[in-house]
LOZA-210094 format. One line per 8 residues: number of its first residue (from 1); for each residue x, y, z of N, C-alpha, C. Coordinates in steps of 0.2 Angstrom, whole numbers. Atoms other than C-alpha are relative to their C-alpha. Example, Ala and Ser with C-alpha at 12.3 -4.5 7.8 and 13.67 -1.06 7.14 Angstrom:
REM residues 2
1> 4 -6 0 62 -22 39 4 6 0 ~ -4 -6 -1 68 -5 36 -4 5 3
This chain:
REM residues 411
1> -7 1 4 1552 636 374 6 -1 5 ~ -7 -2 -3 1564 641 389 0 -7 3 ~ 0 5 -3 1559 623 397 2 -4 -4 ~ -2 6 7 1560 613 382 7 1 3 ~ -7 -4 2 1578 622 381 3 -5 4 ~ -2 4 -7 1580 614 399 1 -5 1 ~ -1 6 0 1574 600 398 6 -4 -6 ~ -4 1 2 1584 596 383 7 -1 2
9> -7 -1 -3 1599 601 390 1 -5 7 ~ -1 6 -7 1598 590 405 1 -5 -3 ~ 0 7 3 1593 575 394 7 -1 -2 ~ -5 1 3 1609 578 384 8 0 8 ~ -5 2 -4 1621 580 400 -1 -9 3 ~ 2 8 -3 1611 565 409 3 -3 -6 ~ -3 4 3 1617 555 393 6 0 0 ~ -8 -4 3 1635 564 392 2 -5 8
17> -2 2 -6 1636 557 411 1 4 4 ~ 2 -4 -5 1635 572 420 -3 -2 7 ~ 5 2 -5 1629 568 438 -4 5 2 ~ 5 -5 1 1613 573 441 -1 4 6 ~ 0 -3 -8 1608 585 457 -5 -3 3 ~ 6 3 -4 1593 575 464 -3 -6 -4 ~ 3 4 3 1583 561 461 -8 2 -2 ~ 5 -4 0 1568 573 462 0 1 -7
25> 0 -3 6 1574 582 448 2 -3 -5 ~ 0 5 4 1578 566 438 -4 1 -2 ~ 9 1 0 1558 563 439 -2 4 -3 ~ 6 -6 2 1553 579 436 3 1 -8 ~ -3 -1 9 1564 582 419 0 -6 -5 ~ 3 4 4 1558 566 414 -6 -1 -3 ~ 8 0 3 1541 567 414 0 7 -4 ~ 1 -5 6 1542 586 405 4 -2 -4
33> -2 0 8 1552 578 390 -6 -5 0 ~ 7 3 2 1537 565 390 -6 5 -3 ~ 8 -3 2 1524 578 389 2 5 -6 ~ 0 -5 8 1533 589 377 2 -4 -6 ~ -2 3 7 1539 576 365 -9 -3 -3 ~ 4 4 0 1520 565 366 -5 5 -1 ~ 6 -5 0 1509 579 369 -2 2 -7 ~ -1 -3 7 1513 587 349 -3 -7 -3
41> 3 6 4 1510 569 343 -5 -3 2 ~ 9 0 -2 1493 566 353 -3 4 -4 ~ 2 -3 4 1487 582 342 -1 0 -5 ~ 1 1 6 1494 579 326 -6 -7 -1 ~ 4 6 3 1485 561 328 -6 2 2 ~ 8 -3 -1 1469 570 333 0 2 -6 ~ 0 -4 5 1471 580 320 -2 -6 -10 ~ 0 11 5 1475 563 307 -6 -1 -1
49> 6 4 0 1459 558 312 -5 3 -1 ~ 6 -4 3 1448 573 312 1 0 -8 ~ 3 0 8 1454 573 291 -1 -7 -2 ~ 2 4 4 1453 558 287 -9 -2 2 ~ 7 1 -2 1435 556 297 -3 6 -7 ~ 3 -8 4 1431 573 286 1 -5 -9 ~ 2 3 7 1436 561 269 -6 -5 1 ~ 3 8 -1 1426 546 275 -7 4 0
57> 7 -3 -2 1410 560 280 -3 0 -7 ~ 5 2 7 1401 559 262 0 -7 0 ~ 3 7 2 1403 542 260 -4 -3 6 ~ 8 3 -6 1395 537 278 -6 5 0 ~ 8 -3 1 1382 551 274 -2 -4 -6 ~ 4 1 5 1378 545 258 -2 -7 1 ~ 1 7 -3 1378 528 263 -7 1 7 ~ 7 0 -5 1365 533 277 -6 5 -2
65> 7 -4 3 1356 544 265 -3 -6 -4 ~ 4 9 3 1353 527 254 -3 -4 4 ~ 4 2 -5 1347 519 269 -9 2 2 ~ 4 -3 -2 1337 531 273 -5 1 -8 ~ 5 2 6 1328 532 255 0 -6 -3 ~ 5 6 2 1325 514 253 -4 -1 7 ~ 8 1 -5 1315 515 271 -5 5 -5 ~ 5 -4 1 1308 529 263 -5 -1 -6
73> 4 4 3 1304 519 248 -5 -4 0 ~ 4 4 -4 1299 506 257 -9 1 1 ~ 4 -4 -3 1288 516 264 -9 0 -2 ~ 3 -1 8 1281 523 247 -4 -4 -1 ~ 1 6 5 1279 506 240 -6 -4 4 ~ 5 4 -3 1268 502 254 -8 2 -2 ~ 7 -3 0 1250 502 249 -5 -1 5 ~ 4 -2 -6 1238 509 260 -5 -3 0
81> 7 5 -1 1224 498 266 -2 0 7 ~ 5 -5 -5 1209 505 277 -4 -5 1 ~ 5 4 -4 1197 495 287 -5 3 5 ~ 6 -5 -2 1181 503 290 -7 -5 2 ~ 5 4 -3 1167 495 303 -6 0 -6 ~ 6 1 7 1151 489 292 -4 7 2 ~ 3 -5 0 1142 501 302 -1 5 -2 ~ -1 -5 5 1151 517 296 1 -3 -9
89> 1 1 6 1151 508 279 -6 2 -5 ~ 6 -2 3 1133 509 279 -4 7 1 ~ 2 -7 2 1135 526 283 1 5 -4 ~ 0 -3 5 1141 533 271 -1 -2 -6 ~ 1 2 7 1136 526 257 2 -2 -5 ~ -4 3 4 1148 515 250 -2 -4 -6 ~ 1 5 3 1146 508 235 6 -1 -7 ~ -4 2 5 1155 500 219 -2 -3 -5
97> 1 2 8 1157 495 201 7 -4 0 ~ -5 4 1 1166 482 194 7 4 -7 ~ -3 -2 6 1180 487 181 2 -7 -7 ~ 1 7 5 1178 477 165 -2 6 -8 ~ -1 -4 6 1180 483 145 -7 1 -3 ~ 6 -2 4 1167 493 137 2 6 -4 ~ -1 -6 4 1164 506 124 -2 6 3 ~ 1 -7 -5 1168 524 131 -4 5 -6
105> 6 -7 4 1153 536 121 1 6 0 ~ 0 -5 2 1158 552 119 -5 8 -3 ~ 3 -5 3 1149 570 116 2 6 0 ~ -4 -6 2 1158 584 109 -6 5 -2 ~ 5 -3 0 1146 599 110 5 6 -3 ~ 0 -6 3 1149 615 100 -4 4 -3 ~ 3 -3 5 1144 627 89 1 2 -6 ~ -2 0 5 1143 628 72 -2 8 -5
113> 4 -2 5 1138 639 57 0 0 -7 ~ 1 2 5 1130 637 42 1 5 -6 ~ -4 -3 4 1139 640 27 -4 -4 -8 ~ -1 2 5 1135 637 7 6 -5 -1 ~ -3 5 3 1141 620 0 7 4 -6 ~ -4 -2 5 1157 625 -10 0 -3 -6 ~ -1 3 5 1155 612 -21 -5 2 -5 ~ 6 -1 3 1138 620 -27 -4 7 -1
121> -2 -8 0 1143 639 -30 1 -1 -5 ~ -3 -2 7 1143 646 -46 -2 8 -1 ~ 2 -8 1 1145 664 -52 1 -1 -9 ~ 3 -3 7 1136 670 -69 5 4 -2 ~ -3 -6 3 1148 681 -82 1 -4 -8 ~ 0 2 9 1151 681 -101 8 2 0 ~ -7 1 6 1168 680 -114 -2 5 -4 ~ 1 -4 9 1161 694 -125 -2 7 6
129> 2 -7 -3 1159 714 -120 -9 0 -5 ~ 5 -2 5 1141 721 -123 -4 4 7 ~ 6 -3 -6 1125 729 -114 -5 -4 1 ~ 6 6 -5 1112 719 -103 -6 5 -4 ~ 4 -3 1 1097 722 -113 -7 -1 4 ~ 3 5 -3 1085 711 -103 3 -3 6 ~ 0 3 -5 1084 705 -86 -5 -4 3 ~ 4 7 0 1075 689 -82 0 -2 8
137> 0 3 -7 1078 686 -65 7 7 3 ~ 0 -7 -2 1081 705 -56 1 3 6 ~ 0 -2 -8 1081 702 -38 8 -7 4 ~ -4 4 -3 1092 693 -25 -4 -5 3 ~ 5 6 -1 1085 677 -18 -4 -3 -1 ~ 4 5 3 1076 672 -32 4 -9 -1 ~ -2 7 0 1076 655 -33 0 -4 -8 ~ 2 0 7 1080 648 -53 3 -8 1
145> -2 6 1 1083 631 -60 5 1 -6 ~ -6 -1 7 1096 626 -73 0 -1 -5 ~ 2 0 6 1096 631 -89 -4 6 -1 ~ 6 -7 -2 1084 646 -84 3 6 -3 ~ -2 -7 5 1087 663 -95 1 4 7 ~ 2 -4 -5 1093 674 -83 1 8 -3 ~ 1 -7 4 1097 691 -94 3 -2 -6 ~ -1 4 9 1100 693 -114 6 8 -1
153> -6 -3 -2 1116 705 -117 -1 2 -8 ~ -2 -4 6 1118 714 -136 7 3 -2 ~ -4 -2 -1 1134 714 -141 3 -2 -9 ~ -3 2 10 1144 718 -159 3 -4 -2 ~ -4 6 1 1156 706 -157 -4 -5 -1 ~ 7 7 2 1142 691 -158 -2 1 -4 ~ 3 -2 6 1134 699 -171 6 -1 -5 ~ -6 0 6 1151 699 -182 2 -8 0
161> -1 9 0 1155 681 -179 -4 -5 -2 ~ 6 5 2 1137 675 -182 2 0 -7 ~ -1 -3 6 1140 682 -199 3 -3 -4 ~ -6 4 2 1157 675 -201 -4 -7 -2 ~ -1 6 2 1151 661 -198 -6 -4 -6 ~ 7 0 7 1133 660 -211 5 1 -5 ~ -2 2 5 1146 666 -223 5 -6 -1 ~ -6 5 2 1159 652 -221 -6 -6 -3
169> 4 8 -1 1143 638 -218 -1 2 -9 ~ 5 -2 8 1134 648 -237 7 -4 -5 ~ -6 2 6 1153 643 -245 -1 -5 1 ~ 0 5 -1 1153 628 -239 -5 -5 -4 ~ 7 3 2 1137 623 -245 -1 0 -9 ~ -1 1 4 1139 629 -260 4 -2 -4 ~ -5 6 2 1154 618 -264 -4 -7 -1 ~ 3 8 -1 1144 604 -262 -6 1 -7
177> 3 -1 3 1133 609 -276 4 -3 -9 ~ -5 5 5 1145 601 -288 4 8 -5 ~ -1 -6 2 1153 618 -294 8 -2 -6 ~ -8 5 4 1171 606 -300 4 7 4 ~ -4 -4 -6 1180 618 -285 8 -4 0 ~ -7 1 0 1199 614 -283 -1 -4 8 ~ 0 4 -6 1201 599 -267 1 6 4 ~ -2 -4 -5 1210 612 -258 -4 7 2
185> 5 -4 -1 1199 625 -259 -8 -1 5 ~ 6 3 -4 1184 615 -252 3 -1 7 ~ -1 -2 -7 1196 611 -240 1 5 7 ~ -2 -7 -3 1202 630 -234 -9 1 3 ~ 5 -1 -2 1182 633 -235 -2 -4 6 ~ 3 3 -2 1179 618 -224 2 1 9 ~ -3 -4 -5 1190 625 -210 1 4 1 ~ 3 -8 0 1185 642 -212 -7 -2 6
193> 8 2 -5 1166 634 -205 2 -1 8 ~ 0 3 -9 1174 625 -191 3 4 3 ~ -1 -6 -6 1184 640 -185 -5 4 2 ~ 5 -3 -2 1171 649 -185 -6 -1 4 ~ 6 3 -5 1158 638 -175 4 0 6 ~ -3 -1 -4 1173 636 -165 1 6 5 ~ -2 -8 -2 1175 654 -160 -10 0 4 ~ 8 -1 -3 1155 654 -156 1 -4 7
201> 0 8 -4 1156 636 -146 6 5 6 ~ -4 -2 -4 1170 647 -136 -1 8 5 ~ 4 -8 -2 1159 663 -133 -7 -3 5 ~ 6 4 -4 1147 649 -123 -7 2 -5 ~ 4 -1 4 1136 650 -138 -1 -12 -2 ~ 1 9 -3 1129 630 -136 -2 -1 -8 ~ 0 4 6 1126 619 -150 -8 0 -3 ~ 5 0 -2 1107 620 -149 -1 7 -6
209> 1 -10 2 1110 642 -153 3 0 -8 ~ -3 0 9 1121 637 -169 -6 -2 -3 ~ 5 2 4 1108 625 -175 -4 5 -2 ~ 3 -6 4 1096 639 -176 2 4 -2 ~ -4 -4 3 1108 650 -182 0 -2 -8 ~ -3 2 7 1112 639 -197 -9 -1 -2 ~ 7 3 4 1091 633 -200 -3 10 -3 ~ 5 -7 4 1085 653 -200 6 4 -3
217> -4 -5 5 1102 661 -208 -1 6 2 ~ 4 -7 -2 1098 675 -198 5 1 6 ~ -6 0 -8 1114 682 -183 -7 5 3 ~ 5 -4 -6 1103 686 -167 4 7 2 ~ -5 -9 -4 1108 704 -160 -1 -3 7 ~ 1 -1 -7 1104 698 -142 3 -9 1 ~ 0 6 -4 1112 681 -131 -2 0 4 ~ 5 1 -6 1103 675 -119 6 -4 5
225> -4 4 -8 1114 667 -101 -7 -2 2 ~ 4 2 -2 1107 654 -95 2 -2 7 ~ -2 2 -5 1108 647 -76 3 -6 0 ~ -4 6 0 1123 635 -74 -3 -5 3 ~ 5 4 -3 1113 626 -59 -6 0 2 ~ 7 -1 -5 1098 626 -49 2 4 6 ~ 0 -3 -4 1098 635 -34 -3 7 2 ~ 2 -9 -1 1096 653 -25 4 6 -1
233> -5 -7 0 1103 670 -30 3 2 6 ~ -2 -2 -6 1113 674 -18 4 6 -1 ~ -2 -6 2 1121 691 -26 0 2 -7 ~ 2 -4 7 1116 701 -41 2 6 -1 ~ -6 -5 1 1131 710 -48 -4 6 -5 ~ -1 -3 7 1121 718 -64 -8 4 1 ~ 4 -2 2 1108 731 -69 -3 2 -7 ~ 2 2 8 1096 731 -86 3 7 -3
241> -2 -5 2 1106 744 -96 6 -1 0 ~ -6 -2 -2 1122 742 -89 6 -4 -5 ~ -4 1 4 1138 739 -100 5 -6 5 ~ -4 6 -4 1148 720 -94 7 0 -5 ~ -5 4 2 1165 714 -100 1 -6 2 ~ -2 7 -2 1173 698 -100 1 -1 6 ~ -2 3 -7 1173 690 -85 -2 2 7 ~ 5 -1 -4 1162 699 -76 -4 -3 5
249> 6 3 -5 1152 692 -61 -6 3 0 ~ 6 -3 1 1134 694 -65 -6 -1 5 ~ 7 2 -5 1125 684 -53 7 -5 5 ~ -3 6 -4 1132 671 -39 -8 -6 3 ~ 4 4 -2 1122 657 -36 1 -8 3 ~ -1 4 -3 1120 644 -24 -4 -8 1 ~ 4 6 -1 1113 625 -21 -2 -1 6 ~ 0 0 -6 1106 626 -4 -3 -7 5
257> 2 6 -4 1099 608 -3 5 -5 3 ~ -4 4 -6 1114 600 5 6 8 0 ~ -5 -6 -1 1126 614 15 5 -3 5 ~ -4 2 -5 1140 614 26 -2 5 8 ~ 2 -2 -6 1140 617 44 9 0 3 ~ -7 0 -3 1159 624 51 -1 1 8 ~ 1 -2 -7 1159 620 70 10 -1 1 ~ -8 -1 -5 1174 625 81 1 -4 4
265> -3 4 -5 1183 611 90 4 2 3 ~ -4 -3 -5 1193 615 105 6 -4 -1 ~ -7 4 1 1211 611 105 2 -8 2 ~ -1 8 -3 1210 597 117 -5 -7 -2 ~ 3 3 2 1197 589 108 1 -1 -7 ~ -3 1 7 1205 589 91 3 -9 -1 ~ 1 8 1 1211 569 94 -5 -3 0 ~ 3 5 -2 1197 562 97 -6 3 -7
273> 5 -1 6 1186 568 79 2 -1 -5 ~ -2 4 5 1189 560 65 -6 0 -7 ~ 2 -1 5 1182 561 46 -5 -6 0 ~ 4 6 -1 1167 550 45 -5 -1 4 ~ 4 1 -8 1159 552 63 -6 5 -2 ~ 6 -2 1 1142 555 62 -1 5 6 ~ -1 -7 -7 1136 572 72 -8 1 -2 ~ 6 -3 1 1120 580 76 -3 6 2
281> 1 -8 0 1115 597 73 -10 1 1 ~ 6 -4 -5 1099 607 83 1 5 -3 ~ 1 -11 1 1093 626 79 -4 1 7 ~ 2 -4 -5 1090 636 95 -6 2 -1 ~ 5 -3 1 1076 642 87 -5 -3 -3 ~ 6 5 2 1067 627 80 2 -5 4 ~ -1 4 -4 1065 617 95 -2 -7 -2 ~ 2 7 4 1062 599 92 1 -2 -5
289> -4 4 7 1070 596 77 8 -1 0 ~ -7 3 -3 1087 587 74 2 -2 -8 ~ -3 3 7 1098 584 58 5 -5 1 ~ -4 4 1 1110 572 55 6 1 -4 ~ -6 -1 3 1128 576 47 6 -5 0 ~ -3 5 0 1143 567 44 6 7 1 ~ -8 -6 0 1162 578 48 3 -5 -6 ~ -4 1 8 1171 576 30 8 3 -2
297> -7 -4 0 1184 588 33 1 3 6 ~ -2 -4 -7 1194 595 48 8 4 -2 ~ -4 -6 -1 1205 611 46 8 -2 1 ~ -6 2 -2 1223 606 46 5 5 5 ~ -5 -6 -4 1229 623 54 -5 3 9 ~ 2 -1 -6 1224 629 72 0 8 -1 ~ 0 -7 0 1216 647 75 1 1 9 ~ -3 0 -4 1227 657 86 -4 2 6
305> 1 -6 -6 1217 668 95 -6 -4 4 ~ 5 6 -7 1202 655 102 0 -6 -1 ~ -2 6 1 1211 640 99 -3 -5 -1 ~ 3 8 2 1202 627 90 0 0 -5 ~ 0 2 9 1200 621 72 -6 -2 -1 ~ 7 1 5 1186 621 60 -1 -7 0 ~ 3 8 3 1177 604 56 -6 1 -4 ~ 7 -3 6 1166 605 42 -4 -6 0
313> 3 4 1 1151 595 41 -6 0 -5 ~ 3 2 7 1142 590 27 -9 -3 1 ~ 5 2 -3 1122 589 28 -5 2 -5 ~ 4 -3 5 1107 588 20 -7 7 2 ~ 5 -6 -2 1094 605 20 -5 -2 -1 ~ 7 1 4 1075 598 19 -2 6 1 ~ 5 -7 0 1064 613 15 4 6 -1 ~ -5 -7 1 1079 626 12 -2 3 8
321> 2 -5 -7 1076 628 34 7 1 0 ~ -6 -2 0 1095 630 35 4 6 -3 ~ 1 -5 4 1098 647 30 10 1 0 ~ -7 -3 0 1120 654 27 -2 5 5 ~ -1 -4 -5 1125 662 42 -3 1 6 ~ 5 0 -7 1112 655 54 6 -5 5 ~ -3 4 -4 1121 647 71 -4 -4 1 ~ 5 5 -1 1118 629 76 3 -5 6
329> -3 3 -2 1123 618 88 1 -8 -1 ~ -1 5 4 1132 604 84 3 -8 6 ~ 0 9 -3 1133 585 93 6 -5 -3 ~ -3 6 3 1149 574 88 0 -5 5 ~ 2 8 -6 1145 557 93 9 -2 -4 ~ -4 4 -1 1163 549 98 0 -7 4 ~ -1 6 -1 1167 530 99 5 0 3 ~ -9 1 0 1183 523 108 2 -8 -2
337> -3 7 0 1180 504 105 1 -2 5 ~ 0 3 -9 1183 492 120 5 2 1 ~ -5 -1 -2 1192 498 132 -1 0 7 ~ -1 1 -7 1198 494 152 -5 8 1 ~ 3 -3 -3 1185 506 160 -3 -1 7 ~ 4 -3 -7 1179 514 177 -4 3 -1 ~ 5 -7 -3 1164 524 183 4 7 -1 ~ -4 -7 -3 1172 543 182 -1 1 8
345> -1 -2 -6 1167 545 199 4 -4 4 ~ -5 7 -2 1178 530 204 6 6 3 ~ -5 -4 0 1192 542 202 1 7 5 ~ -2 -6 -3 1199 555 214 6 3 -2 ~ -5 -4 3 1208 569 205 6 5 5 ~ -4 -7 -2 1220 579 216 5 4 -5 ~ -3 -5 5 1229 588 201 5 -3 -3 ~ -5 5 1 1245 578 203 0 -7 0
353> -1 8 1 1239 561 204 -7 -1 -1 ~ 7 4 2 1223 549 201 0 -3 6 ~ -1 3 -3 1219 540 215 -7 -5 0 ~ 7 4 1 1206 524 216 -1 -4 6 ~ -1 4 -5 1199 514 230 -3 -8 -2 ~ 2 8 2 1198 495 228 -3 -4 7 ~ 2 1 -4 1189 485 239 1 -7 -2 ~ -5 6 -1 1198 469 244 -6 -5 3
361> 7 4 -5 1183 462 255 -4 4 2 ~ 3 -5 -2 1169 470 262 2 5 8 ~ -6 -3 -6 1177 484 273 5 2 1 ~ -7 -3 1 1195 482 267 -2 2 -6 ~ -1 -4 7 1199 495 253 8 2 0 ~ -5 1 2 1215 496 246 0 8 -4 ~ -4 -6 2 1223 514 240 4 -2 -6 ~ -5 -1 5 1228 515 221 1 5 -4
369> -1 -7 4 1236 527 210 -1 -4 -7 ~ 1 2 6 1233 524 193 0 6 -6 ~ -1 -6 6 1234 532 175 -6 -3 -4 ~ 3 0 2 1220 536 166 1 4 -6 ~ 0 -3 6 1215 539 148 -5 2 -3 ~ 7 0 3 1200 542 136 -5 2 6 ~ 8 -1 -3 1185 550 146 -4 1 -5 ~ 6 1 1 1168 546 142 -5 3 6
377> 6 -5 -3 1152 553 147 1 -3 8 ~ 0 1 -5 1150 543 161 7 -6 3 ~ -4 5 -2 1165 530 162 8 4 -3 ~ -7 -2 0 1184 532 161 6 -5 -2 ~ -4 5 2 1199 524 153 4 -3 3 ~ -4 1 -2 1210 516 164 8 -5 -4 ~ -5 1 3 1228 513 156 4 -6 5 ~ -2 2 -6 1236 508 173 -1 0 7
385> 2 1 -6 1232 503 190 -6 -5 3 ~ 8 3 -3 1216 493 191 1 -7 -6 ~ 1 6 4 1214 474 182 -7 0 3 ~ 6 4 2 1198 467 174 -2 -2 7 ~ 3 6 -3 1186 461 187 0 3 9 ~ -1 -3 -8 1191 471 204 -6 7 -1 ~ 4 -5 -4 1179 482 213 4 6 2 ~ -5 -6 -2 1183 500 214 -8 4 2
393> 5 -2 -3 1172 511 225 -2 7 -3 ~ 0 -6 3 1162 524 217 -5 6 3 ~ 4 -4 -5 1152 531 230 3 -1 7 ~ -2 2 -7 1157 535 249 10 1 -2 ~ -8 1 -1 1178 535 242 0 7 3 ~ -3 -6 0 1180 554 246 0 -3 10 ~ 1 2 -8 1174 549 266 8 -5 1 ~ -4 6 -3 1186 533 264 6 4 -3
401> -4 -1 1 1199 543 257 4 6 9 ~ -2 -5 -4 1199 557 271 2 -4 7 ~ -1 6 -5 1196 542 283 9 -3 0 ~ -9 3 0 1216 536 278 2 5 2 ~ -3 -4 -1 1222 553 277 1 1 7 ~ -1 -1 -5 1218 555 296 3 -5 4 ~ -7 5 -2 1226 538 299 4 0 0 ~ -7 1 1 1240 540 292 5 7 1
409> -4 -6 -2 1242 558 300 2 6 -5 ~ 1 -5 6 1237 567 284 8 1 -7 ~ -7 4 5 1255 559 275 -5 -2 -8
């Protein structure tokens, strides 16, 4: 600063006309106002330049990162294509299938269990209180047809309404006698009879049990229940003696010539079953034998804790072999229709991608990624990456894939 001061002060005399003391010291007080005036301004435009350089630095990065990710695209978008001597072709054992549309066949294996037809359940009980005086059928898995007596009950209310109604039918009858009765009277009498047959008719007293009623004029002390269908006991609520009310469950019984079979479907298999699809049920324990089913109904809700849904399947029982609560293994045959398919072996899964190899010529193979859909037993669905008609290797790729990896430096 004390030079500055100097220099300054000289510059302003040397202008004022002062004479100067040398011509040395002209030179030298000229070139220090040069370096102090120039110097600050070389700096600041260093300075200038390092911020504007500093705005410009994202835009020439980002501009040489986009560069740089369309080589890297580039790159990417190259597909890899391998050429491998015949020799080592026929050493590993290359071979291929053509890709071309078929039906992918499916086999959904589970297990099932066999359950009572619901449509073919019926439980035994009466509309009237009384005591079981008789019992006709005593045991559980008897086997009764329909119509079959199964116990006869004693009860005073049937007794009282038979009554009623012999005396309303005896009035009845005697109107008709030509007695010269009042219309209205005949009337009142004539639906006297009908409530009364009615009240019987609604105590499951059949039209058969009236007729006799009305031919011998005589109320029975005991009704008889009879079996609503054919089938097997399957639970016998009642003892001979024992006292029943309305509504009681006396017996339950079952049809066990067609039953259901509820197999478990896994969650990831629940697209692909459908109402209608013919299935095929085995027993473990009768080897060599095979039924035939149809799925008719599939579980709308999903069970939490071993994640699958119920499919119910509907089948016929020859011989009553199908017993409730035996396990069975169950066979759903799935169809897909035609559809673009591969070999499954074709495909190599790394976890995140599908990769196939296409054979271009004998030799050259061609690296594709593709997207797969629908798996079949043996074939697979190809959505994306493979066209009709091209050769994809299905034997020998894992070699020709390792083969690239070490070409291309395991990229």
């Amino acid at each position: 600063m004390r030079n500055e001061k100097w220099v300054m002060t000289s510059a302003v005399e040397v202008r004022a006309g002062k004479p100067a003391e040398s011509a040395d010291t002209r030179k030298s007080n000229l070139l220090l106002t040069l370096v102090f005036f120039f110097v600050p301004i070389l700096f600041s435009s260093h300075a200038f330049g390092q911020e504007h350089a500093g705005h410009a630095g994202p835009i020439q990065s980002q501009a040489s990162g986009s560069a740089g990710r369309s080589a890297a695209t580039v790159k990417q978008e190259a597909v890899p294509v391998i050429t491998i001597s015949p020799d080592k072709v026929q050493l590993i054992g290359v071979r291929t299938a053509v890709a071309d549309y078929r039906s992918l066949d499916k086999q959904i294996r589970t297990v099932g269990k066999v359950e009572p037809d619901e449509t073919r359940l019926a439980f035994v009980n009466t509309k009237i209180a009384g005591w079981v005086k008789k019992l006709y059928v005593d045991y559980t898995g008897q086997q009764v047809v329909k119509g079959q007596p199964l116990l006869s009950i004693y009860s005073p209310d049937l007794v009282t309404a038979q009554e009623e109604y012999l005396i309303a039918l005896r009035s009845v009858r005697s109107s008709l006698t030509g007695t010269g009765d009042m219309a209205e009277i005949e009337a009142s009498r004539s639906e006297l009879l009908q409530s009364a047959k009615r009240r019987l008719q609604l105590w499951d007293i059949t039209d058969a049990q009236i007729a006799e009623l009305e031919k011998t004029g005589k109320p029975r002390t005991e009704m008889t229940i009879e079996a609503p269908l054919s089938g097997i006991v399957l639970d016998k609520m009642v003892l001979e003696g024992g006292y029943i009310t309305p509504g009681m469950n006396l017996y339950k019984i079952a049809d066990l010539s067609s039953i259901w079979i509820m197999a478990d479907i896994y969650e990831y298999e629940v697209p692909l079953v459908r109402v209608g699809q013919a299935a095929l049920v085995t027993l473990p324990y009768y080897s060599g034998q095979s039924y035939h089913a149809i799925v008719d109904f599939i579980d709308p809700s999903l069970d939490p804790v071993s994640r699958t849904v119920k499919a119910r399947l509907a089948m016929k029982n020859p011989g009553l072999l199908l017993k409730p609560e035996m396990f069975a293994n169950v066979e759903i045959m799935v169809s897909s229709g035609s559809r673009l398919a591969i070999p499954r072996e074709a495909v190599i899964d790394s976890g995140t991608r599908q990769i196939v190899y296409v054979e271009k010529k004998p030799g050259v193979y061609e690296m594709r990624r593709v997207t797969v859909g629908l798996r079949g037993e043996d074939y697979v669905e190809v959505l994306k990456g493979i066209k009709r008609g091209e050769r994809v290797v299905t034997s020998g790729n894992f070699f020709i894939d390792s083969e690239s990896q070490l070409r291309s430096g395991g990229n």
